[in-house]
N, C-alpha and C positions, 0 to 999 in steps of 0.2 A: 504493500500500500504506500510507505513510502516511496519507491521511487515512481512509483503510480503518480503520485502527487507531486514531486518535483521533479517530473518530465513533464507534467503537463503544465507546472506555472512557465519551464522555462520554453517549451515549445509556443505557449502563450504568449510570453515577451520576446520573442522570436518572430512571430508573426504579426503581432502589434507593429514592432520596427518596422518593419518589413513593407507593411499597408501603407502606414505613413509617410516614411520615406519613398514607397512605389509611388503613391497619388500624387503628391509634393512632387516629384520630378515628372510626371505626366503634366500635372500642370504648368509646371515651370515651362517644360519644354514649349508647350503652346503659348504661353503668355510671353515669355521672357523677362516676368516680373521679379527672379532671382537678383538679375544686376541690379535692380537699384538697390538691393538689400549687403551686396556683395560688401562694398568698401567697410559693412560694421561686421560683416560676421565667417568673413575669410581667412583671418585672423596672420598670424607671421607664415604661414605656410602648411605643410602637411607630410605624413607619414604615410604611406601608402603599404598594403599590406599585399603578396602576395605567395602564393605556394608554388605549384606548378605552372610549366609552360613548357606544352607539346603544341605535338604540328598536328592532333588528328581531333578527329572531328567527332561533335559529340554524337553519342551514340542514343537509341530508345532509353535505356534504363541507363541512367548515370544518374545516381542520386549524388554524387560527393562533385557533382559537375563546378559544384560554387568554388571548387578549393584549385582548380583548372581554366587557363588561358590558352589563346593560342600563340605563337610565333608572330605570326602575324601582325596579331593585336597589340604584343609588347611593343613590334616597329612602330606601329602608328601611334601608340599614345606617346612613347620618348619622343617621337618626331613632331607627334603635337603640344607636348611639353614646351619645347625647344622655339617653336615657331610662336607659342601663345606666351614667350617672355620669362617661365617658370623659369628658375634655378632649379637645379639636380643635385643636390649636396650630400655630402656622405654626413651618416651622422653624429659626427664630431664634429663637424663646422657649422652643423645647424646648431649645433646644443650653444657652440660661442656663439653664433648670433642671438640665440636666444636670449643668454645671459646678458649678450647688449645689443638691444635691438637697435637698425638702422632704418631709420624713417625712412630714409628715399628708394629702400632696396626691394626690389620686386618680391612676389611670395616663394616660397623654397619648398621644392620636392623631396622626400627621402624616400629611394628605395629600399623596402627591405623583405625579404623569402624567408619564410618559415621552412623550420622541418631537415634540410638538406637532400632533398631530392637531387635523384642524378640529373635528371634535365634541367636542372641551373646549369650545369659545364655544359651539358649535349644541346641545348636549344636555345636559354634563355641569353647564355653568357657572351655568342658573335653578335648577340643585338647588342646588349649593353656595351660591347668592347668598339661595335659599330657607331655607335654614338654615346662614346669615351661616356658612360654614364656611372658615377658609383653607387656603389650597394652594398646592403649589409646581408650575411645569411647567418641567418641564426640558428644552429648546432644544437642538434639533438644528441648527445654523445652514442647513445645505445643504439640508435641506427646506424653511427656508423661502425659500431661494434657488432650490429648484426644479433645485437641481444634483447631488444624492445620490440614493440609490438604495434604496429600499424591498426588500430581497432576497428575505425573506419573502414578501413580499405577491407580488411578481412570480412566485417559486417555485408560491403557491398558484394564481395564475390564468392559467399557465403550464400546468400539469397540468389543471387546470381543462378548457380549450380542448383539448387531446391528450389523443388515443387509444391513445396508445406513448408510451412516455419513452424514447430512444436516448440517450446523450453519455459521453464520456469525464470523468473526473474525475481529474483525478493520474496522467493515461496509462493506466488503466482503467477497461474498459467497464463500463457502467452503463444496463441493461436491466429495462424495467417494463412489462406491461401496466397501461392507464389507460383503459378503456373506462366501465367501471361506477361508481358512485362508490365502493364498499370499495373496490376496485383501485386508486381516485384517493387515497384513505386512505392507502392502505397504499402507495403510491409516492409519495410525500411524506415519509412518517415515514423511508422508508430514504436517500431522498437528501439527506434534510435533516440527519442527521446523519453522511452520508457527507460533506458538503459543513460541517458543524461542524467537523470533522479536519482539513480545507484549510488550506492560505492565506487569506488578503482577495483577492489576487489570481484566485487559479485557484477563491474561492467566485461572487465576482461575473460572474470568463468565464462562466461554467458558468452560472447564471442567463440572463446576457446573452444565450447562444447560445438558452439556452428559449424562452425571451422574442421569438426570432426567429424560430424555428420556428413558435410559436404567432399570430403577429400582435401581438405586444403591444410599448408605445410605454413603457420604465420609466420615464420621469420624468413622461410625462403620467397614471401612477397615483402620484408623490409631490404634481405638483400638485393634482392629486383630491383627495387626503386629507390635504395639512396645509396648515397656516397659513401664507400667507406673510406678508413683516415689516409688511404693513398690517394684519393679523389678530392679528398678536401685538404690535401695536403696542393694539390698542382691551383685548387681554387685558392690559397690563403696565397700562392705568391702574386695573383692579380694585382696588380696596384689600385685598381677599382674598388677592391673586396676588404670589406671590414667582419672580421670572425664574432658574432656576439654567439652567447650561450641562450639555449633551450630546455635546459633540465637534462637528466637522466635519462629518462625512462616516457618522459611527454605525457605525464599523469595531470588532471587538474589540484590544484598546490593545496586548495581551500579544501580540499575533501581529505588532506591528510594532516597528521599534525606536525606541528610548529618546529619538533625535531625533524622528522621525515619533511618536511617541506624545503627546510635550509641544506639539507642531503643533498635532495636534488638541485639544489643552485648549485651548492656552492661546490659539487662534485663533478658537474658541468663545464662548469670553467676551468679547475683541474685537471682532468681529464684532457680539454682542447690545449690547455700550455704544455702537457706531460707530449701529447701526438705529436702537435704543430708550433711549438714552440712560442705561441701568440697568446696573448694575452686577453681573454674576454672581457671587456668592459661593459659590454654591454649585455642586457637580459630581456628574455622577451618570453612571459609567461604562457605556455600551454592551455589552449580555447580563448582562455585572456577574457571572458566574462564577467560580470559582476559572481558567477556564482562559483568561479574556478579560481578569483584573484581579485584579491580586497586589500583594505585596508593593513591585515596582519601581513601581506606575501609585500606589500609595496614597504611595509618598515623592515624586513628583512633582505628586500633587495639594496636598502639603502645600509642595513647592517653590514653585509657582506661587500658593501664599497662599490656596487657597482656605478657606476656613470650614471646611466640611463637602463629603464625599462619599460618595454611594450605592452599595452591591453589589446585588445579584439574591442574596447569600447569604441562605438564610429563619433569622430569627431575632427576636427582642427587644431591645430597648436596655436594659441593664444600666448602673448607674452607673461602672462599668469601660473604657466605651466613653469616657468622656470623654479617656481618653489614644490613644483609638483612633479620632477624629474623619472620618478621612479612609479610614475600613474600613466603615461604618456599615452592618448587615445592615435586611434590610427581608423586610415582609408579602406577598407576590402575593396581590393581590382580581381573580380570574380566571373567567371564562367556566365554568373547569371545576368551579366550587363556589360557587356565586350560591346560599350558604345562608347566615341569619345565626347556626343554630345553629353550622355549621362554624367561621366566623369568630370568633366569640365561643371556639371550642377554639385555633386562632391564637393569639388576642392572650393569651391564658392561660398560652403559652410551653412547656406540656410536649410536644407534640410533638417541638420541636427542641431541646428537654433530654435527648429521647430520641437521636435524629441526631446533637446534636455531645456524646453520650456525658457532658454534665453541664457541658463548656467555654460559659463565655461570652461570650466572647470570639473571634472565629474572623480572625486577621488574618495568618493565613501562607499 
């Protein structure tokens, strides 16, 4: 019953987001009544969030579609960054501009990748190197040890392969036909945010058990799809590339406690100076939600010295954030809006002028 009930408050503020910001930019788009609001609520610039970037094309059943770009897409939005006056800053020269902001200086882009997927070097990285663009990727250490667990991905190609989804979750049953692919759609969206409510524990059994039914091996799809530390070793000598840390294991921090949570920082960035000889400064919390990274993970990110740390909260960087280094909201550039009109209403900030009710700050 618990995670019954926080799968569905958080699928709830999932889709709330989601409406709001969908209609707001529908609107926007017609009116073009975002720019006059632009100049208050654009704020010094922005973080843009991405995972993947392949060259194929999305498929019937892709539910994890949001966390996937194409090639393509990345050209055109660096090339429409570039041409629409944005700065591309890696982020340590955003954070000093932060620190002292420059009235006359246009707004500032950061790129930054979650995860460490191999298609940052195979796909993503001749765009960025094509238009000298820097980035930061944020290191998961266990993927690229090959010792974590892709939960997602497993979850999708778990259903994928079956034709029934059977399993207990939290000692209640949890029943889906999965024949077709809407039915694969749609028993994905419910157990994935049945399984959002869980534990770490009883999210990853519950996987595991899929994963068994269906034939699938999970860490021979971590090794598939990311880097290991010989890959991220040819990425850290980029001059573009900035190495920040991602945890251990890519758990949500808030569902573990206060010991286990600073493990996985601060073994994270250990781990990347022990491989790669660089120095993590930077952290960027796993889902990054209000319900995976609060208040307790953003004093511990500052305990452990890091620089700067990343949410999944959608928002702008305002000059105010400079006291709030270790909350820092960021852009999704996702699968589900590969437009650069859309993103251009993003980085413009009224959207989530609307969402956080006119706050700029969102650090509770």
């Amino acid at each position: 019953m618990r995670a019954e009930k926080g799968g569905k408050r958080g699928r709830a503020m999932s889709t709330w987001r989601r409406t709001i910001i969908g209609a707001g930019m529908r609107l926007f788009r017609v009116s073009g009544a975002h720019r006059l609001a632009e100049p208050f609520t654009q704020g010094l610039g922005a973080i843009l969030m991405l995972h993947r970037v392949t060259p194929d094309a999305p498929r019937v059943y892709d539910p994890n579609r949001g966390l996937e770009i194409s090639t393509g897409f990345l050209d055109a939005l660096l090339g429409h960054l570039r041409r629409g006056g944005r700065r591309i800053l890696s982020i340590d020269a955003a954070l000093a501009e932060l620190r002292a902001p420059r009235r006359d200086a246009a707004p500032f882009v950061v790129l930054t990748f979650d995860d460490g997927y191999e298609d940052l070097v195979h796909h993503a990285l001749p765009v960025l190197e094509r238009h000298a663009a820097p980035f930061t990727a944020y290191v998961t250490s266990g993927y690229a040890e090959g010792s974590a667990r892709l939960w997602w991905v497993e979850l999708e190609e778990a259903i994928r392969r079956l034709d029934q989804v059977e399993i207990l979750v939290d000692g209640a049953p949890f029943s889906a036909p999965a024949a077709t692919q809407a039915q694969k759609a749609k028993a994905f969206e419910s157990i994935y945010w049945r399984l959002r409510g869980a534990s770490e524990e009883e999210l990853l059994r519950v996987t595991l058990l899929l994963c068994e039914k269906a034939g699938i091996a999970p860490f021979e799809l971590t090794r598939d799809l990311c880097l290991d530390w010989d890959g991220l070793a040819r990425l850290a000598r980029c001059e573009l590339a900035t190495i920040g840390a991602h945890s251990v294991t890519h758990p949500r921090l808030a569902k573990l406690d206060a010991a286990a949570a600073r493990r996985e920082m601060a073994q994270s960035r250990e781990a990347i100076f022990a491989r790669l000889g660089v120095e993590a400064r930077h952290f960027c919390y796993p889902v990054g939600d209000p319900t995976s990274a609060g208040p307790r993970e953003f004093a511990l990110a500052r305990e452990l010295g890091f620089a700067s740390a990343v949410t999944t909260r959608p928002g702008v960087v305002f000059a105010e954030h400079r006291d709030h280094l270790c909350a820092l909201p960021r852009l999704s550039i996702n699968g589900h809006h590969q437009s650069l009109a859309a993103v251009d209403i993003l980085l413009g900030g009224v959207p989530f002028a609307l969402v956080n009710r006119g706050r700029k700050v969102r650090a509770a």
